[in-house]
C-alpha atoms as one frame of an Amber mdcrd trajectory, in Angstrom:
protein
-102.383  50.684  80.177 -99.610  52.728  81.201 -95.959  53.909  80.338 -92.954
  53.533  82.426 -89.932  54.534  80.968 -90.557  53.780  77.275 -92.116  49.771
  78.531 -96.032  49.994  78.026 -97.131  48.039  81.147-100.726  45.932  80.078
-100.037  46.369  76.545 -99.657  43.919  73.684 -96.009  43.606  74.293 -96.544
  43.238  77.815 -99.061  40.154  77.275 -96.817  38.476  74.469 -94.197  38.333
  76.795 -96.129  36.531  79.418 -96.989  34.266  77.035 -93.629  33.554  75.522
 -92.397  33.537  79.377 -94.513  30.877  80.525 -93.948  28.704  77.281 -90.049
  29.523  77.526 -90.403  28.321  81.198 -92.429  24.731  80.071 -89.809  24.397
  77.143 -87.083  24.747  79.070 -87.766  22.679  82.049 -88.722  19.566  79.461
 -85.757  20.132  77.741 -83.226  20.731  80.582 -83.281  17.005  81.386 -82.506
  15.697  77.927 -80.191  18.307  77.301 -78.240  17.262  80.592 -78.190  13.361
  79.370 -77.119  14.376  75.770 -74.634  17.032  76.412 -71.459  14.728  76.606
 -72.352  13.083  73.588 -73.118  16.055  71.669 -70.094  17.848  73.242 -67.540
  15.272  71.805 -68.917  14.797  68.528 -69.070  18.504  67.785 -65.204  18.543
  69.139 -64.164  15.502  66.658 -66.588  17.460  63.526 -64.895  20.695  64.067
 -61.370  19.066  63.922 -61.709  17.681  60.798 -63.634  20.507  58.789 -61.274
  22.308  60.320 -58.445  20.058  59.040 -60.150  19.683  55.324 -60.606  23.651
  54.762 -57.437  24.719  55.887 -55.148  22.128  53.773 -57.467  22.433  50.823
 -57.538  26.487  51.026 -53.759  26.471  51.141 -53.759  24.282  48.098 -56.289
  26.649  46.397 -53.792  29.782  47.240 -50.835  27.770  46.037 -51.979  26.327
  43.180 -53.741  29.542  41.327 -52.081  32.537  42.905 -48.500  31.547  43.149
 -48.056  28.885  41.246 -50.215  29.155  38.100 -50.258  33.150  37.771 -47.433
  34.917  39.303 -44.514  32.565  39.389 -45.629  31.800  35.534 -46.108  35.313
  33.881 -43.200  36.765  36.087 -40.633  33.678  34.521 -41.800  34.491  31.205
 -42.077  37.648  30.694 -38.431  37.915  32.237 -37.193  35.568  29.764 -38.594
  36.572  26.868 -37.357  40.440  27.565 -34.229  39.064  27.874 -33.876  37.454
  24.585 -35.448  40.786  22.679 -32.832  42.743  24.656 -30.414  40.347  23.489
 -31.533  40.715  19.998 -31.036  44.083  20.143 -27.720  44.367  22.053 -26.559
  41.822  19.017 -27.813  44.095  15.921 -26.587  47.406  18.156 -22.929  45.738
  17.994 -23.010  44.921  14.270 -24.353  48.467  13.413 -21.659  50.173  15.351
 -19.050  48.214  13.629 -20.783  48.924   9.726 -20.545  52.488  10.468 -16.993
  51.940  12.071 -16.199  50.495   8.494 -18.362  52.461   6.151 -17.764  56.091
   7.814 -14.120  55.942   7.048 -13.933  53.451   4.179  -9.738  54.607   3.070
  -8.316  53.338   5.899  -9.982  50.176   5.284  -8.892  47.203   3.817 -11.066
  45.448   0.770 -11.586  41.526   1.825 -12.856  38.820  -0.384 -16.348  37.000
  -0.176 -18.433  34.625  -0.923 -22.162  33.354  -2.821 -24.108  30.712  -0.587
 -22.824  27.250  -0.620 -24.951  24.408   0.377 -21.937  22.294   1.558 -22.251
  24.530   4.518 -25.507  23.858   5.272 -25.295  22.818   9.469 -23.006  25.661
   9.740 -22.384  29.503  10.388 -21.771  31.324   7.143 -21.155  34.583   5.758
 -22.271  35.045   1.935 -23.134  37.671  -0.191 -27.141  38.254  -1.566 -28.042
  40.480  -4.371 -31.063  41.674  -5.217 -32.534  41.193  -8.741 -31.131  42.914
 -11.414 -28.044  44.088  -9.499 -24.567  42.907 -10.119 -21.478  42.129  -8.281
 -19.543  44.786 -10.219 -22.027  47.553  -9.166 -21.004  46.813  -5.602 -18.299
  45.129  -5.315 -16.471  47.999  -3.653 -19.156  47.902  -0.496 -18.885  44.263
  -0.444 -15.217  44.580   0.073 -15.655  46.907   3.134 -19.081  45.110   4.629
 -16.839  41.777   4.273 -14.640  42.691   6.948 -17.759  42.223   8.816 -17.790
  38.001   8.103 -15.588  36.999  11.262 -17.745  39.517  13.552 -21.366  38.120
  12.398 -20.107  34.603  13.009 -18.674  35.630  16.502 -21.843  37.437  17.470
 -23.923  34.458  16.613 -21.881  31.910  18.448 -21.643  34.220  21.736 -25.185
  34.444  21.978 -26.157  30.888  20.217 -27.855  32.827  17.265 -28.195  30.906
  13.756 -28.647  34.527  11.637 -27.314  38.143  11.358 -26.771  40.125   8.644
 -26.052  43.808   7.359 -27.898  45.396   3.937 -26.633  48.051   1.772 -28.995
  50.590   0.116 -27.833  49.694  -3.070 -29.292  45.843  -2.124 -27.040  43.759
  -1.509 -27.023  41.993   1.827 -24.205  40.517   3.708 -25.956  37.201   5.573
 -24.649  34.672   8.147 -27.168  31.926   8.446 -26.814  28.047   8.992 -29.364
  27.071   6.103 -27.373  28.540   2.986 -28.749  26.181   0.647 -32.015  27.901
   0.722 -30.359  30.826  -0.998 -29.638  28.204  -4.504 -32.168  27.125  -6.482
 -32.810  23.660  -8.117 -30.870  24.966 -11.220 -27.971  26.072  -8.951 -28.497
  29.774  -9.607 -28.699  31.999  -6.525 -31.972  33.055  -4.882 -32.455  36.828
  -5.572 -33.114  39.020  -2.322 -33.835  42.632  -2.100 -33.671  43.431   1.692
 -34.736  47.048   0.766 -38.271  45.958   0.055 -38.915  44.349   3.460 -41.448
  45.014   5.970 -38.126  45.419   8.544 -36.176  47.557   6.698 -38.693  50.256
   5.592 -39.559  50.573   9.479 -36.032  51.119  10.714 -35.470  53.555   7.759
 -38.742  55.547   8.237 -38.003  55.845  12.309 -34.121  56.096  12.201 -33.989
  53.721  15.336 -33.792  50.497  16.225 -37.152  48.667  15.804 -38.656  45.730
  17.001 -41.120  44.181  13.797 -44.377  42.639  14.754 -44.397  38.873  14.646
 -44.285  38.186  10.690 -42.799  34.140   8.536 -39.449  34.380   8.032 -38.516
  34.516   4.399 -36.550  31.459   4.707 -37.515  28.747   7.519 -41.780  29.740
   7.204 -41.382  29.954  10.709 -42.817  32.763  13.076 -40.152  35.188  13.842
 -39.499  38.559  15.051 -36.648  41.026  13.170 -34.325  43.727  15.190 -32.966
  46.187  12.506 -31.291  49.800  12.898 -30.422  51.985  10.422 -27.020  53.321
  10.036 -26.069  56.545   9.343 -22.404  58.634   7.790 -22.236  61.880   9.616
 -24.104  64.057   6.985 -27.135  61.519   8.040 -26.562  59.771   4.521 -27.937
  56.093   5.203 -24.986  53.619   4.443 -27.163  50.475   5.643 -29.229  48.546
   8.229 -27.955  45.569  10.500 -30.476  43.236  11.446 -31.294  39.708  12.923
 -33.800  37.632  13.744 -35.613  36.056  16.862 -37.810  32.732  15.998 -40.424
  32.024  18.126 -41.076  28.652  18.071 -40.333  28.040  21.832 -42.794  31.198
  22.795 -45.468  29.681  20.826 -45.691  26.191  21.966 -45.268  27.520  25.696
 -47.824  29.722  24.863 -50.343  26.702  23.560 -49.045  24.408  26.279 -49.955
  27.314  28.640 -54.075  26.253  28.109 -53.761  22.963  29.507 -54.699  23.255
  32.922 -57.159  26.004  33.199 -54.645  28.991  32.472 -53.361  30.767  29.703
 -50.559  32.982  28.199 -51.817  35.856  25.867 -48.971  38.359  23.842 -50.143
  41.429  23.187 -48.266  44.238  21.023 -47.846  47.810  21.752 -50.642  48.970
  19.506 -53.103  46.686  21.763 -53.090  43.983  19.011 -53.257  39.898  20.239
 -50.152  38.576  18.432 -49.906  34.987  19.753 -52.451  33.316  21.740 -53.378
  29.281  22.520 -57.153  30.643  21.269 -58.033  30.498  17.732 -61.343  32.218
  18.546 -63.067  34.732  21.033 -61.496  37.837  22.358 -57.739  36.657  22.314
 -57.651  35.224  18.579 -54.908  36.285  16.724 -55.455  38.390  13.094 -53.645
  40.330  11.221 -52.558  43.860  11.976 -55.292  45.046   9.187 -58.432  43.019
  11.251 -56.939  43.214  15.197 -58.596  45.149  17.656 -57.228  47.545  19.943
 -57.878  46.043  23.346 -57.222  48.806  25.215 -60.192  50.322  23.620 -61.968
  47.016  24.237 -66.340  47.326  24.937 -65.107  44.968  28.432 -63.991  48.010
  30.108 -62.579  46.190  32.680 -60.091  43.852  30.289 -59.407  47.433  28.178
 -57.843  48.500  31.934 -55.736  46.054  32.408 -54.007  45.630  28.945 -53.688
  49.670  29.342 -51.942  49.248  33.051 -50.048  46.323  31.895 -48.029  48.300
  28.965 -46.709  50.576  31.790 -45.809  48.245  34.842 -46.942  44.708  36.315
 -50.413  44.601  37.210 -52.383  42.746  40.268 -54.145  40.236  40.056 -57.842
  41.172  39.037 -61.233  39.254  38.164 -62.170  39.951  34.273 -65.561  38.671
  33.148 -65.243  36.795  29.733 -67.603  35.430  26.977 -66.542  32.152  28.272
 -66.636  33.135  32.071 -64.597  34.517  34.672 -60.823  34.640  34.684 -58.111
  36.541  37.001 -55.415  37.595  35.507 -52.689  40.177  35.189 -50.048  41.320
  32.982 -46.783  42.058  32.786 -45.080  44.203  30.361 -41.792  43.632  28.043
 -39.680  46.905  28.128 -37.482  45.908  25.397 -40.090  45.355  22.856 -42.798
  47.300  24.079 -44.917  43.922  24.124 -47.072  42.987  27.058 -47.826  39.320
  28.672 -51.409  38.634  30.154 -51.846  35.560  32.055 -55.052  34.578  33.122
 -56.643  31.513  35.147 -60.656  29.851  35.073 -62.270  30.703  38.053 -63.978
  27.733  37.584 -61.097  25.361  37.926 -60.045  27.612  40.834 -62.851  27.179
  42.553 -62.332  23.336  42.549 -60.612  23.240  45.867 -63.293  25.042  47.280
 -65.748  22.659  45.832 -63.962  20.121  47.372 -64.018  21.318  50.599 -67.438
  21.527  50.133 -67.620  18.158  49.584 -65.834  16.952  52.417 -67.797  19.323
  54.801 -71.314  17.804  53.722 -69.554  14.369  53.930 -68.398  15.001  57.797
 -71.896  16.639  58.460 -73.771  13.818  57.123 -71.367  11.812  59.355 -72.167
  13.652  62.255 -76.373  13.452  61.841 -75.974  10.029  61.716 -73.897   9.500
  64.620 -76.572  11.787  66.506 -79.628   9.899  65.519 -78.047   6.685  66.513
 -77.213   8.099  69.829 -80.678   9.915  70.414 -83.227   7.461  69.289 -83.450
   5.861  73.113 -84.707   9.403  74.230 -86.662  10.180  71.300 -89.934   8.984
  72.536 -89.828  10.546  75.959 -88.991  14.155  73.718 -91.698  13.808  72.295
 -94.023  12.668  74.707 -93.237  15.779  76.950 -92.931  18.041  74.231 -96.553
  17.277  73.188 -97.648  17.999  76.467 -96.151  21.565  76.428 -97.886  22.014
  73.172-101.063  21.742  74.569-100.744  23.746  77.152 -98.981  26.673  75.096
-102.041  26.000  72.239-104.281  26.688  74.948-103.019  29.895  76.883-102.156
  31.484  72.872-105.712  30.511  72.391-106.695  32.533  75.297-104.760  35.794
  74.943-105.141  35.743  71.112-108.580  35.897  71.545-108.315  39.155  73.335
-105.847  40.664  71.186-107.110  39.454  67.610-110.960  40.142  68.363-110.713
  43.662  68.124-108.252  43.927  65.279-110.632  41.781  63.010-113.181  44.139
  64.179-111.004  47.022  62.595-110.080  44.591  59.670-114.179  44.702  58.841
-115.038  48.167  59.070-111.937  49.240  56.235-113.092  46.707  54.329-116.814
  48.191  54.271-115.192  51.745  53.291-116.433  52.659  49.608-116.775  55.713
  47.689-120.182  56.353  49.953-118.800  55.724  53.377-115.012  57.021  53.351
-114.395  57.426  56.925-113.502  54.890  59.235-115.375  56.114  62.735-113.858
  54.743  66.266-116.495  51.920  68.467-116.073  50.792  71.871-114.675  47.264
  70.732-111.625  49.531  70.101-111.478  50.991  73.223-108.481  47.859  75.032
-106.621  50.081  76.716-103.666  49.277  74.748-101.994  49.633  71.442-104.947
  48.597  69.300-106.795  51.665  70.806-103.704  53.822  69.812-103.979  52.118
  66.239-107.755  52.910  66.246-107.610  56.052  66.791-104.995  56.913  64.673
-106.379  55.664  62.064-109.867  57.267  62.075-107.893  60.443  62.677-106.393
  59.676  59.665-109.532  58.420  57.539-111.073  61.701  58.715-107.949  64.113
  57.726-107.897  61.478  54.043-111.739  62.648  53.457-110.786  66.263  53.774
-107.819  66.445  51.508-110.083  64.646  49.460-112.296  67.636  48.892-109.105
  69.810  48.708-108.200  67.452  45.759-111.233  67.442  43.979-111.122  71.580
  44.427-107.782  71.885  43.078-107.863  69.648  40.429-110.673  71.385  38.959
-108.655  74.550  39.016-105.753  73.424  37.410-107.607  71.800  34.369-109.252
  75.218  34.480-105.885  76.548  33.968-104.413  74.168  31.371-107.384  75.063
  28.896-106.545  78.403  28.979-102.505  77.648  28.694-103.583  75.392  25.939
-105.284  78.040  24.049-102.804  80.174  24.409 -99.848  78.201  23.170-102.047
  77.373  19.890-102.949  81.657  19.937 -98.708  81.928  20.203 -98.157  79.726
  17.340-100.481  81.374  15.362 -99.102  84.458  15.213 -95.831  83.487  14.416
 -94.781  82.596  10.597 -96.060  79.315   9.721 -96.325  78.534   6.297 -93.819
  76.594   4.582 -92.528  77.709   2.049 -93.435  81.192   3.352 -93.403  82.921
  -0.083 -94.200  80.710  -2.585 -94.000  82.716  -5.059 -90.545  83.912  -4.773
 -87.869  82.052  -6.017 -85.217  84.670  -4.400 -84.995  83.205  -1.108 -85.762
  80.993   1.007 -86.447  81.622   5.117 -88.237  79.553   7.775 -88.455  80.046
  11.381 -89.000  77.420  14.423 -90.044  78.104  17.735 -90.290  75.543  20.751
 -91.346  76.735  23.902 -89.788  75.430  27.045 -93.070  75.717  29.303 -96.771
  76.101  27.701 -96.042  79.642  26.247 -92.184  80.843  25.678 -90.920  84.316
  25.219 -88.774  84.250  22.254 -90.700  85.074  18.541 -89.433  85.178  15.298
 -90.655  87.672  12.457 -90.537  87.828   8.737 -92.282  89.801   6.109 -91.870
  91.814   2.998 -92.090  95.794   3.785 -92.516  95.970  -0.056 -91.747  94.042
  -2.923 -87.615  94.524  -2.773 -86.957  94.812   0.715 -87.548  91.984   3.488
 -87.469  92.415   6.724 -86.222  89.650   8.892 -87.146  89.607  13.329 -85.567
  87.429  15.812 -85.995  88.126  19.924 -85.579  86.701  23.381 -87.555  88.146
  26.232 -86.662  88.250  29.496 -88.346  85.403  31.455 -90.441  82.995  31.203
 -94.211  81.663  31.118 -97.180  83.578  30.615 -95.946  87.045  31.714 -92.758
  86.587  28.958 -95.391  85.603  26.248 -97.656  88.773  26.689 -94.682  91.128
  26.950 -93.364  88.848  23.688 -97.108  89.390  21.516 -96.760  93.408  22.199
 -93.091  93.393  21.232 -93.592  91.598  17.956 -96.788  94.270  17.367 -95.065
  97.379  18.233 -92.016  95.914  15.658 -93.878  94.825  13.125 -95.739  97.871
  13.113 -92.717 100.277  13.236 -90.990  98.410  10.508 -93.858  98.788   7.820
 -93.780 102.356   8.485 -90.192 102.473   6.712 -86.877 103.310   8.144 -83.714
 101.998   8.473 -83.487  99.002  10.952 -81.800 100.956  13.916 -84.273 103.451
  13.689 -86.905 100.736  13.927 -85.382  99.827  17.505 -85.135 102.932  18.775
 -88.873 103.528  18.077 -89.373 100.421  19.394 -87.826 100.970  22.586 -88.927
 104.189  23.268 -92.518 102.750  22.781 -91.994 100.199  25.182 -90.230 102.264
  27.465 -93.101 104.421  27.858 -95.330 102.110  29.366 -92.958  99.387  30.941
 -94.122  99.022  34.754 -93.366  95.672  34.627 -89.674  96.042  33.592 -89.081
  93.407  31.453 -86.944  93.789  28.265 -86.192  91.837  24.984 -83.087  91.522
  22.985 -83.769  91.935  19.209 -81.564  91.219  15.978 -83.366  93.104  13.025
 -82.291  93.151   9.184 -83.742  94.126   6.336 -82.989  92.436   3.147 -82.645
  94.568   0.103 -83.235  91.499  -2.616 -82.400  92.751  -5.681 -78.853  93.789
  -4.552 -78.516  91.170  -1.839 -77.147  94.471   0.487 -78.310  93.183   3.906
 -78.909  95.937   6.821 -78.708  94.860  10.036 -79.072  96.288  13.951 -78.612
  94.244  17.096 -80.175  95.001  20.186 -77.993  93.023  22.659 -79.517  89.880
  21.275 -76.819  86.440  19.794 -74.591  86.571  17.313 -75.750  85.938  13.766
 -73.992  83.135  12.023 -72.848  83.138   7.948 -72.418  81.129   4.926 -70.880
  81.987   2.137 -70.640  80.632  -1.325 -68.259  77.777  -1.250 -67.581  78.433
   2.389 -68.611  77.197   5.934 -70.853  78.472   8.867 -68.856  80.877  10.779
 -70.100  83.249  13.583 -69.768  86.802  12.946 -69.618  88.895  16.002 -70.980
  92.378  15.382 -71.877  95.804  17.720 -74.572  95.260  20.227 -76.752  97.924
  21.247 -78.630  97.430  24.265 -81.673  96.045  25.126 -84.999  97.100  24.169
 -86.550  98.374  26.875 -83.955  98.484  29.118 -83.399 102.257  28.932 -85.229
 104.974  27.372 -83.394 107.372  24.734 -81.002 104.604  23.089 -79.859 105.017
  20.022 -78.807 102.268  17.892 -76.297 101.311  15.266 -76.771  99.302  12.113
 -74.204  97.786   9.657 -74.019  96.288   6.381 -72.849  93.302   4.477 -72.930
  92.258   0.839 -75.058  88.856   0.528 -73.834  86.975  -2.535 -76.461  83.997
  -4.405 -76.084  81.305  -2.425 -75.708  83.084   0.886 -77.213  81.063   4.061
 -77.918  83.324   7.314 -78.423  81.259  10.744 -79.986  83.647  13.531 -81.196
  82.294  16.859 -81.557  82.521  20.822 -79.644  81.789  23.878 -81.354  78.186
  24.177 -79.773  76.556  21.638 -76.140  77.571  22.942 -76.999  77.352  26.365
 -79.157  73.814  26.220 -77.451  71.875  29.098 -77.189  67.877  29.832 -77.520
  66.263  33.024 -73.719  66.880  33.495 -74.543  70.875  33.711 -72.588  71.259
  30.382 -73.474  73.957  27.845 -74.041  73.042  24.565 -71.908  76.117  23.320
 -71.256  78.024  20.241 -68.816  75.957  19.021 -70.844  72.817  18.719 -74.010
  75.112  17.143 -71.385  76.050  14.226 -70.349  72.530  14.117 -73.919  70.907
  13.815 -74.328  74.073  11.012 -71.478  72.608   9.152 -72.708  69.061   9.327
 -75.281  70.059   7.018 -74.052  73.677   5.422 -75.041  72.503   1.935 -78.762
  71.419   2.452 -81.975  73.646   2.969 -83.016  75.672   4.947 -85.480  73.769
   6.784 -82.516  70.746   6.456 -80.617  73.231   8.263 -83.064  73.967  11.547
 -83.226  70.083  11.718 -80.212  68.982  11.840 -79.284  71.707  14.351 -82.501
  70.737  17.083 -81.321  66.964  16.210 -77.418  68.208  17.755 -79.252  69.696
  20.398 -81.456  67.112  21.374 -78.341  64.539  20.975 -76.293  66.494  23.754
 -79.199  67.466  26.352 -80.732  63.956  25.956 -83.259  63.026  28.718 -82.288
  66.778  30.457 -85.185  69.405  30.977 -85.564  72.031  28.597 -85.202  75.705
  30.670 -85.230  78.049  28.062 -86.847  78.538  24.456 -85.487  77.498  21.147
 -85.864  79.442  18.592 -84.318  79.893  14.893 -84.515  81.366  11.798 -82.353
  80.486   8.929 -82.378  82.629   5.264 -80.638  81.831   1.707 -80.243  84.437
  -0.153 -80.821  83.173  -4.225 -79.868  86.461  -5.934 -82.390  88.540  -7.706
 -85.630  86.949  -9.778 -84.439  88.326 -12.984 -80.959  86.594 -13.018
């Protein structure tokens, strides 16, 4: 075997392709002939196929295009969300012109004249006109100055309506009373003939244009006198001291939006109005994501769970969307939206995909009925040569059959030979060993002998495994006991003084490898006074938790001995400082408890802030003086303060790895959110309180590896036994 330029000359390659030459050669030859006597045929009828898929897809694509882009969506949603702008912006441009002319009138009410008017009349029923409505309990007299001056109003509201084909307008005084031009006035006298009582103060309308001091649109509410759907324009008017003198209003019935709306669900589409607080407000559905309900059960879709249908009702309130592909309960729909300045309202359109994709399943169709067309017409046409085919053809078979015969016999043989000997490895006989039934000359000698290079290099990391593994269960034993000596010297008990009904402390340490460096310390130097230990070491692992066990020693030691708690540190650090080759260090926060007074003393030795409660207050972190580090520096001196614990006192103390837990975003779980998790829970116990502050943490850092201890100690102070 040899290698010329990347081509491995006698190899398997080499051989396959002599094989698949000489076959290629007796294929070719027998079908050369046929191929010559067929080609015309098969020529022309792939010509004619072609034309007419070619003719089918393209007419029913452009159908497809037309039909659900241009036609159903675009043209549709475009025409009316134009129109129905323009008859809100009419609406308003109509209640603008009546409230210019109130104020007009009411501003300045000497210089105007005092006009006559009238109580509804049914024999004007078909009609524009202008009558007066009171509210209940009020009479004429009480207003009848104000109806004098909002009467010269009549031949304006009648104008307005006939310019713009409106059938209502009206203008309401504070006091209520309402000047009204309708066409239905007999709705305004009851059966007795007394007049229908109407206080247009109390309405959903006029509270909304009083409380904003603009014009307003009103969602879709029943008109108080037709029961049909119908959406009120009112604005306020104001004097110039800001004193309200009335609101103009009118109304827009949408009767005609409605039934284009249902009408819009006939042929796969739909039409969808959506208000500006995200709410469906008329919709052909009466189910499913786009039912209509009132303002107190809507959702907000723009805060939708379909994330994608959330986006576009969001991007539709400021500007016409594209078209995009929204996945509903029901199935898949494109759509877009286009929004309704005037009103603030937004109009979704949306179209099946499934009744889209009916042109394409009829191309479909037609493309499997020309192709079943075509294998016809070329079995009809090839049946004469058939036989022939396949008497050659079998003829070739046999001779490839017997030369892949041949040369697989060579090049299997020894790869079944291979096959065998892996399947005889076991745990007794792990090496697989090259034989001279390997030895081809070609790539199955390569593979060979790779492989029992391999097997042999597998049997010696085997060893190496075995070696290792033994070594590191060595070492987990000892980590093991370790952690368990650790916890043992730590406070464990709960409650940790039983007997005292004073106070309350517990303590929590979790290790972020086997052993951690933080430790937490309480005990009573005497009956009155206890002494209370939190630290952070630097480092972790093994080295962290020896320099951590001699630390809590050396302060434990030097705090039974008496003294204040900054001259406990600075014995403490000069004891560590004389023998500290290592150079490690520890932060420490120290106070002693005096528990008949509930004076606490305190030192801090570059270590967190501690965190207080107070009586009737909250968690709040109070920063005091840090000293530096124990055994950082020989000679320190540190500084201690004091603060006044009142019964009911709670003290949270802790290290860096609760404030600095991160979550797979690299954010730090922070200060802020430790006080905050302290507050969600100020009020409960102690033990309550470590809880519910590892639950916070373990909320934000989720799934994200611990790096650093966490430790805590929380105290509440009871006030003295004898109290």
């Amino acid at each position: 075997m040899k290698t010329f330029k990347n081509l491995v000359i006698g190899g398997i390659s080499s051989k396959v392709a002599t094989l698949l030459l000489i076959s290629i050669l007796l294929v070719g030859g027998v079908f050369l002939a046929s191929m010559m006597t067929q080609n015309r045929m098969l020529s022309k009828l792939s010509q004619e196929t072609g034309e007419k898929q070619l003719v089918a897809m393209t007419g029913t694509t452009e159908t497809v295009i037309d039909t659900v882009i241009e036609e159903n969506m675009s043209r549709i949603i475009g025409y009316e969300a134009s129109e129905t702008d323009e008859m809100f912006r009419d609406l308003s441009i109509r209640v603008r012109m009546m409230a210019d002319y109130a104020k007009k009138i009411l501003d300045d009410p000497d210089t105007v004249p005092r006009v006559s008017w009238e109580r509804p009349d049914a024999s004007h029923d078909g009609e524009l006109f202008v009558k007066v409505l009171l509210a209940e309990g009020l009479e004429e007299a009480a207003v009848a100055d104000q109806l004098g001056l909002i009467s010269n109003m009549s031949d304006m509201m009648v104008s307005i309506c006939s310019a713009y084909g409106a059938d209502n307008i009206w203008f309401t005084l504070p006091e209520g009373a309402t000047l009204m031009a309708d066409d239905v006035p007999s709705k305004w006298i009851r059966e007795d003939g007394s007049y229908v009582t109407y206080d247009a103060t109390n309405r959903y309308w006029y509270r909304q244009a009083v409380e904003k001091s603009s014009l307003i649109f009103s969602d879709i509410e029943v008109d108080h006198r037709t029961g049909s759907l119908c959406v009120t324009c009112a604005m306020p008017v104001y004097n110039s001291n800001r004193t309200l003198l009335g609101v103009a209003g009118a109304d827009l019935y949408l009767d005609d939006m409605q039934q284009s709306i249902q009408e819009s669900s006939e042929n796969g589409g739909f039409l969808v109005v959506v208000n500006q607080d995200g709410h469906v407000i008329i919709s052909p559905e009466d189910h499913g994501v786009f039912e209509v309900m009132s303002s107190a059960d809507a959702v907000d879709l723009r805060e939708s769970d379909n994330t994608e249908l959330a986006a576009l009702i969001r991007d539709a309130m400021q500007g016409q969307t594209d078209v995009r592909r929204i996945t509903l309960p029901d199935g898949n729909y494109y759509m877009l939206g286009v929004p309704m300045e005037t009103v603030g309202w937004t109009l979704i359109a949306g179209y099946s995909e499934t009744d889209a994709e009916q042109p394409v399943q009829q191309i479909r169709s037609d493309y499997e009925a020309i192709q079943l067309e075509a294998t016809n017409t070329y079995r009809t046409k090839s049946l004469q040569g058939r036989t022939l085919m396949w008497s050659l053809l079998g003829v070739v078979l046999v001779a490839m059959l017997a030369g892949a015969l041949i040369m697989g016999h060579r090049i299997v043989k020894p790869l079944n030979t291979i096959t065998k000997r892996i399947t005889e490895l076991s745990e007794t006989n792990l090496e697989f060993k090259m034989e001279d039934t390997y030895r081809t000359g070609d790539e199955v000698e390569k593979l060979a002998q790779s492989f029992a290079t391999i097997s042999h290099q597998t049997v010696e990391y085997l060893d190496t495994v075995k070696q290792v593994t033994a070594e590191k269960e060595r070492i987990g034993a000892e980590l093991s006991l370790a952690t368990r000596i650790q916890s043992a010297m730590l406070p464990h008990l709960v409650p940790a003084f039983p007997d005292r009904k004073d106070f309350d402390i517990i303590g929590n340490m979790l290790p972020a490898k086997e052993v951690g460096g933080d430790f937490y310390d309480y005990y009573l130097v005497d009956d009155d006074h206890l002494c209370m230990v939190i630290a952070d070491v630097s480092g972790k692992g093994v080295p962290a938790a020896l320099f951590m066990m001699a630390s809590k020693i050396i302060l434990q030691s030097v705090a039974m001995l008496g003294g204040s708690p900054a001259e406990i540190l600075t014995k403490t650090n000069e004891a560590i400082c004389s023998n500290n080759e290592a150079q490690m260090f520890v932060t420490v926060w120290l106070g002693i408890l005096e528990l008949s007074t509930g004076k606490l003393t305190c030192a801090n030795a570059g270590h967190e802030y501690p965190i207080f409660k107070h009586p009737g207050g909250r968690f709040e972190l109070f920063k005091d003086k840090h000293g530096f580090v124990i055994g950082g520096m020989a000679g320190m001196k540190y500084k201690e303060y004091e603060m006044q614990l009142e019964p009911g006192t709670k003290l949270f103390v802790y290290t860096d790895g609760a404030p600095e837990a991160t979550n797979a975003n690299q954010e730090l779980f922070g200060t802020d959110r430790l006080v905050e998790a302290l507050n969600s829970g100020a009020d409960t116990t102690p033990m309550d309180v470590l809880i519910n502050v590892k639950k916070a943490v373990d909320g934000f850092v989720l799934d994200a590896e611990q790096f650093d201890d966490l430790t805590m100690l929380c105290l509440e102070y009871k006030g003295p036994q004898n109290s």
